[in-house]
Structure formats: C-alpha cells, structure tokens
Backbone as JSON, one array per atom type, in Angstrom:
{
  "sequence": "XXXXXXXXXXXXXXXXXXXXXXXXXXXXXXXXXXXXXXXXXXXXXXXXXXXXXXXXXXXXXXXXXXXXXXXXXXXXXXXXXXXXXXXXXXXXXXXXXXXXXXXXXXXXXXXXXXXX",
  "N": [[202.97, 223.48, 93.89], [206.28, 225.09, 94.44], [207.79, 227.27, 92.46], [210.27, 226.88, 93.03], [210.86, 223.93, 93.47], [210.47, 223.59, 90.2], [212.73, 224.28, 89.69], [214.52, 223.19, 90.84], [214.44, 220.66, 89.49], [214.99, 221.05, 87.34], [217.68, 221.59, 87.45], [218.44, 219.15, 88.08], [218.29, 217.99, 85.66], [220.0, 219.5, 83.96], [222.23, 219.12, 85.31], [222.95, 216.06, 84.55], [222.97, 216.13, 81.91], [225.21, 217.81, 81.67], [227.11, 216.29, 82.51], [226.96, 214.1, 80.62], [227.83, 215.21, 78.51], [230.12, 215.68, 78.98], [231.55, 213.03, 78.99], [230.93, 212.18, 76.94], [233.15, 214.13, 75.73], [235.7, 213.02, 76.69], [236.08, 213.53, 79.5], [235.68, 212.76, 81.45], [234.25, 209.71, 83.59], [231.22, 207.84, 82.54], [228.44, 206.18, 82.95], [225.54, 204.96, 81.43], [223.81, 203.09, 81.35], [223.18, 201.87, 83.19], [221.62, 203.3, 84.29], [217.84, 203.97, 84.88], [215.64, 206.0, 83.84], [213.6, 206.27, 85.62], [215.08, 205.85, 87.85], [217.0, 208.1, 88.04], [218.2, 211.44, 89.32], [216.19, 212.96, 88.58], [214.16, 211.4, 87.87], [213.23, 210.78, 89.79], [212.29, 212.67, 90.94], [210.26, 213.48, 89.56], [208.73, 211.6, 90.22], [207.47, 211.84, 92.19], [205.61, 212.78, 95.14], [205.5, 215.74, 95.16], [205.11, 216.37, 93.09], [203.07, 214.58, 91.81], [200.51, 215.9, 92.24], [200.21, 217.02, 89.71], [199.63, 215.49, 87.7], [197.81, 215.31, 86.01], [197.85, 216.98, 84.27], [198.63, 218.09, 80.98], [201.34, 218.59, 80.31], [203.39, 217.42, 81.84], [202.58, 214.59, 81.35], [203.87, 214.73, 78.79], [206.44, 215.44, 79.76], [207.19, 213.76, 81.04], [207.48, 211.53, 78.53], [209.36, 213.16, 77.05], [211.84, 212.99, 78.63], [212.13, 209.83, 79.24], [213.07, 209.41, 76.06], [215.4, 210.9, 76.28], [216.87, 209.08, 77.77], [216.94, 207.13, 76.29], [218.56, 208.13, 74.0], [220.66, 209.02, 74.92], [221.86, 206.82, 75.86], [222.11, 205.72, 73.62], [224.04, 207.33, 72.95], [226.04, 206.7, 74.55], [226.53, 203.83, 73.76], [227.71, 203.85, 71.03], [229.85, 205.84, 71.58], [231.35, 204.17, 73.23], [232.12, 202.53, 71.1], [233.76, 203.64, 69.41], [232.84, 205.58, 67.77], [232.97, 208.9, 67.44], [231.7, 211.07, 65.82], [229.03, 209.84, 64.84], [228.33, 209.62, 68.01], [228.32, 211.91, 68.64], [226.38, 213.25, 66.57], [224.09, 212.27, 67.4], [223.62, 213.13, 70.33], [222.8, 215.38, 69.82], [220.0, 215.03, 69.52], [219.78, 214.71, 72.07], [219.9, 217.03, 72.92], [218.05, 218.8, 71.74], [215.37, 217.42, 72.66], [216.27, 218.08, 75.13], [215.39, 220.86, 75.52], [212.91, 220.51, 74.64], [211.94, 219.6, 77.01], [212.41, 221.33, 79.01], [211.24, 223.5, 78.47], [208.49, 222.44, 78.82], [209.12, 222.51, 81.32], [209.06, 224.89, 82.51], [206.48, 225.99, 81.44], [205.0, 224.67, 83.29], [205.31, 225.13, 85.53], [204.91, 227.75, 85.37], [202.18, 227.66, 84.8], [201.28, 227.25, 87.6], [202.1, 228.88, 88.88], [199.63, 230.54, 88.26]],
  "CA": [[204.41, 223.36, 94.02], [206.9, 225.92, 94.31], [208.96, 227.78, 91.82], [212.25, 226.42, 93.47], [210.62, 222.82, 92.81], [210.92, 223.1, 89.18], [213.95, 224.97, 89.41], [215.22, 221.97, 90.82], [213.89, 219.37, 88.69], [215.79, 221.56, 86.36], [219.04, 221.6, 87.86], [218.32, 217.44, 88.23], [218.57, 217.33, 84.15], [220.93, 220.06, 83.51], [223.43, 218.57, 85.71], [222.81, 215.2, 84.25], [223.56, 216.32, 80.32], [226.76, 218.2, 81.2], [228.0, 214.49, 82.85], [226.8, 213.42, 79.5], [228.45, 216.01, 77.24], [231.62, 215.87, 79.75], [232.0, 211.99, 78.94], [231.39, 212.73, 75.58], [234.17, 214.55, 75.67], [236.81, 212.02, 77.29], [236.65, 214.28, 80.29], [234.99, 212.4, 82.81], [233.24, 208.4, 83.25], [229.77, 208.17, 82.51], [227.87, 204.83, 82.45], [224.04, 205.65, 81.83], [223.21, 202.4, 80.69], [222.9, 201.34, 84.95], [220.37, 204.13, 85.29], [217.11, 204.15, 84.35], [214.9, 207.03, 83.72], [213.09, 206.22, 86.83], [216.46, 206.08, 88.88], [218.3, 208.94, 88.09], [217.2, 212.46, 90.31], [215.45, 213.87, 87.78], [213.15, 210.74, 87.32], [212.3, 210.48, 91.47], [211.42, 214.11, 91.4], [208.9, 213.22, 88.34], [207.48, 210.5, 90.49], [207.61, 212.22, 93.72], [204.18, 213.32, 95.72], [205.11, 216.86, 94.95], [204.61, 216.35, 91.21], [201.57, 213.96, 91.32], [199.55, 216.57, 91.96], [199.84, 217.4, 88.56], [199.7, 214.06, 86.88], [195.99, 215.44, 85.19], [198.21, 218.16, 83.3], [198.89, 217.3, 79.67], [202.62, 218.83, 80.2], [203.77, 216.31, 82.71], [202.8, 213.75, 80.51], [204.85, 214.94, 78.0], [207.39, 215.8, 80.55], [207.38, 211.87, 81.12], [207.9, 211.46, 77.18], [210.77, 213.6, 76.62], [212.27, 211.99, 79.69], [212.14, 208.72, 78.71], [213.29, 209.96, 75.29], [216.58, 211.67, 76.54], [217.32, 208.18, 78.56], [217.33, 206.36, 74.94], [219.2, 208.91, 73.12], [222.21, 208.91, 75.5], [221.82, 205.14, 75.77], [223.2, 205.29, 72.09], [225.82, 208.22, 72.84], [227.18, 206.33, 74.99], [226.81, 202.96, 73.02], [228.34, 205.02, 69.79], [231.27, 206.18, 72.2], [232.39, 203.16, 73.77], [232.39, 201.75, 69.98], [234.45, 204.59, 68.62], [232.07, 206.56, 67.03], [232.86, 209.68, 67.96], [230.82, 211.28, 65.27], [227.95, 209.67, 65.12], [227.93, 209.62, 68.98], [227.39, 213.68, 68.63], [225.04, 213.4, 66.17], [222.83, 211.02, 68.83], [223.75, 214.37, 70.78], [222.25, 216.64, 68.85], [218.61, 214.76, 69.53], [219.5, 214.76, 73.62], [219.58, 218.67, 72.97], [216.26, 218.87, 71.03], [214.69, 216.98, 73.7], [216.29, 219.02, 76.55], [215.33, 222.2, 75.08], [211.32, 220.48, 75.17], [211.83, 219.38, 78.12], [212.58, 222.74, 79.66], [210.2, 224.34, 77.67], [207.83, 221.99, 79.3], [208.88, 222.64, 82.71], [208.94, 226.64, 82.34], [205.08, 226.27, 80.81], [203.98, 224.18, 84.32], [205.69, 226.63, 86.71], [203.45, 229.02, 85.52], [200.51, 227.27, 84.96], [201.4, 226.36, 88.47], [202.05, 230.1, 89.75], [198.18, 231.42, 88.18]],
  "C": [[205.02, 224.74, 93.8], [207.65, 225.94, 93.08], [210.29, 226.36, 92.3], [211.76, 224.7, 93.0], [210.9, 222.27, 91.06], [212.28, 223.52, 88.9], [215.07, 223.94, 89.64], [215.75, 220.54, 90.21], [214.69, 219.6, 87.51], [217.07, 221.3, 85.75], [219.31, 220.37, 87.48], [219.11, 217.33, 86.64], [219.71, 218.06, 83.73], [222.39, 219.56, 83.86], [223.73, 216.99, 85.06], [223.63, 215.2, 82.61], [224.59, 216.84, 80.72], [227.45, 216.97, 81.7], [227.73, 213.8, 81.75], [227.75, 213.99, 78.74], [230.31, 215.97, 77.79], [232.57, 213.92, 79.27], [232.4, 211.99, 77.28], [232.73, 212.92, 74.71], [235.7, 213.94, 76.32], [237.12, 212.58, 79.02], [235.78, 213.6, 81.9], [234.12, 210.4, 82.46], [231.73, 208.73, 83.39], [229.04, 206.73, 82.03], [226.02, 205.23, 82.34], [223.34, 204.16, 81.26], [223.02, 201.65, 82.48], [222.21, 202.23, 85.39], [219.41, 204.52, 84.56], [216.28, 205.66, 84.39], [213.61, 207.43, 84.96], [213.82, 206.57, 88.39], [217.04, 207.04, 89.21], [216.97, 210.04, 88.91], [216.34, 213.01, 89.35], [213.37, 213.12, 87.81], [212.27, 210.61, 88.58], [211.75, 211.52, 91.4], [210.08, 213.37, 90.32], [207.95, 212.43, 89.06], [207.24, 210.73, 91.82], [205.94, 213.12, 94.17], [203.91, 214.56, 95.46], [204.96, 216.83, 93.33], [203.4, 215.58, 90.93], [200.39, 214.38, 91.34], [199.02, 216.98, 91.11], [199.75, 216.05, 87.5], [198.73, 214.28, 85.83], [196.51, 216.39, 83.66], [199.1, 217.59, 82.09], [200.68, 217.18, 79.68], [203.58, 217.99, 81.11], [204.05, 214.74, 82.0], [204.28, 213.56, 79.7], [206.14, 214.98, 78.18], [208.37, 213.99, 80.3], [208.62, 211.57, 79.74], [209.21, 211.79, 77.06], [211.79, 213.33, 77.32], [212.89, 210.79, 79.65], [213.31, 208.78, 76.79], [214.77, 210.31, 75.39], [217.13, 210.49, 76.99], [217.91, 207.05, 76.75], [218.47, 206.78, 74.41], [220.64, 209.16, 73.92], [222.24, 207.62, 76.3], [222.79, 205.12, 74.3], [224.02, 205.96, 72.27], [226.68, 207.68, 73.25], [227.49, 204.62, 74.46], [227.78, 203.52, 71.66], [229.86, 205.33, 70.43], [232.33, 205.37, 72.68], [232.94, 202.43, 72.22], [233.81, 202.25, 69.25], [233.92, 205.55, 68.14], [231.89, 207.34, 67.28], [231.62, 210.49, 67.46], [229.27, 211.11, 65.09], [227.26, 209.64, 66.39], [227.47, 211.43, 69.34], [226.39, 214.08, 67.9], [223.62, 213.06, 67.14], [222.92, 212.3, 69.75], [222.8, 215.1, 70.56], [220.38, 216.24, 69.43], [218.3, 215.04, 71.16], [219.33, 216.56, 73.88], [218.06, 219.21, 72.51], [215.64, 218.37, 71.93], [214.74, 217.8, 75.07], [215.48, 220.25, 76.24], [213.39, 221.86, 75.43], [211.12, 220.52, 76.7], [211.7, 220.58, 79.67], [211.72, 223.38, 79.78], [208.68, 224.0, 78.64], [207.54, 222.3, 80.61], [208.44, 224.27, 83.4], [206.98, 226.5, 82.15], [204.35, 225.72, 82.49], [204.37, 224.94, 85.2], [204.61, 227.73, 86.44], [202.39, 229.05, 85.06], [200.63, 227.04, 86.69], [201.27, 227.57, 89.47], [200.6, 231.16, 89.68], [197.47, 230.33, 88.84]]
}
C-alpha cells in the first residue's frame, strides 16, 4: 500500500474526532451512536482489500483495537452530553485522545514497515 493510503485512513479518523470535539462543543450535530466502527470511513478502509494484505501484522490488529475502542469512548461522550454532563463528557474525551494518539502512532509504524 501506498503512503497516501494511510494518509488517508488518517484523514478518515482525524476528520471524524473534530465532528466529535465540534459537537462536544454545541457547534455542530453529531449522532455516533447510528455508526458503527465498521460503518464509519475509517472502519471500510480497515476492512478494505487494500489493508488485508496486512491482516498478519501485529499493528493492524491493534489498529482494529484502538478502533473499536474510540467507537465506545465517544459512545459515552455523546451519552454524557445529551445527559448534561458536560464535564464528565470531556473527561470520556480525554480517553478518545489517548486512543487517537495510539492509533496514529500505529498507523505511522505500518507505513513504514510498509515503505522497507
């Protein structure tokens, strides 16, 4: 796979958390509880022919994981938000950032296992 492939896969999640952090913020609708982790673009690229090539590679896995992971964790932000809870809905935040940050981390490490 190309560079621009994960660069994409990238974009997929990055654009995804600022529609999270934007609802968050009263500044936009955001329902994430009608899209699964399979659904959204991030999750087709994951399951898409150009990624199953790597299915053998431990970081994919993991990829999966933190994936899945990020789908929970702004499952409650936005349960937490519709409640009121502004507060505790940024704490629940705080874990979708720790996860992005693997998640990244993850995708940066297979790009260039991917480019030797």
């Amino acid at each position: 796979m190309k560079a621009k492939g994960f660069s994409k896969a990238l974009l997929y999640h990055l654009q995804w958390k600022v529609q999270l952090r934007k609802f968050l913020e009263g500044k936009c609708d955001f329902d994430v509880t009608g899209v699964s982790s399979e659904d959204c673009k991030f999750g087709k690229w994951l399951r898409s022919e150009e990624v199953a090539k790597y299915a053998s590679h431990p970081e994919i896995r993991e990829i999966e994981k933190a994936h899945i992971r990020l789908h929970q964790s702004a499952k409650r932000v936005y349960g937490l938000k519709m409640l009121g809870e502004d507060l505790a809905a940024q704490r629940e935040l705080k874990k979708v950032e720790a996860n992005s940050m693997k998640l990244a981390s993850l995708l940066s490490t297979l790009r260039i296992v991917n480019e030797n």
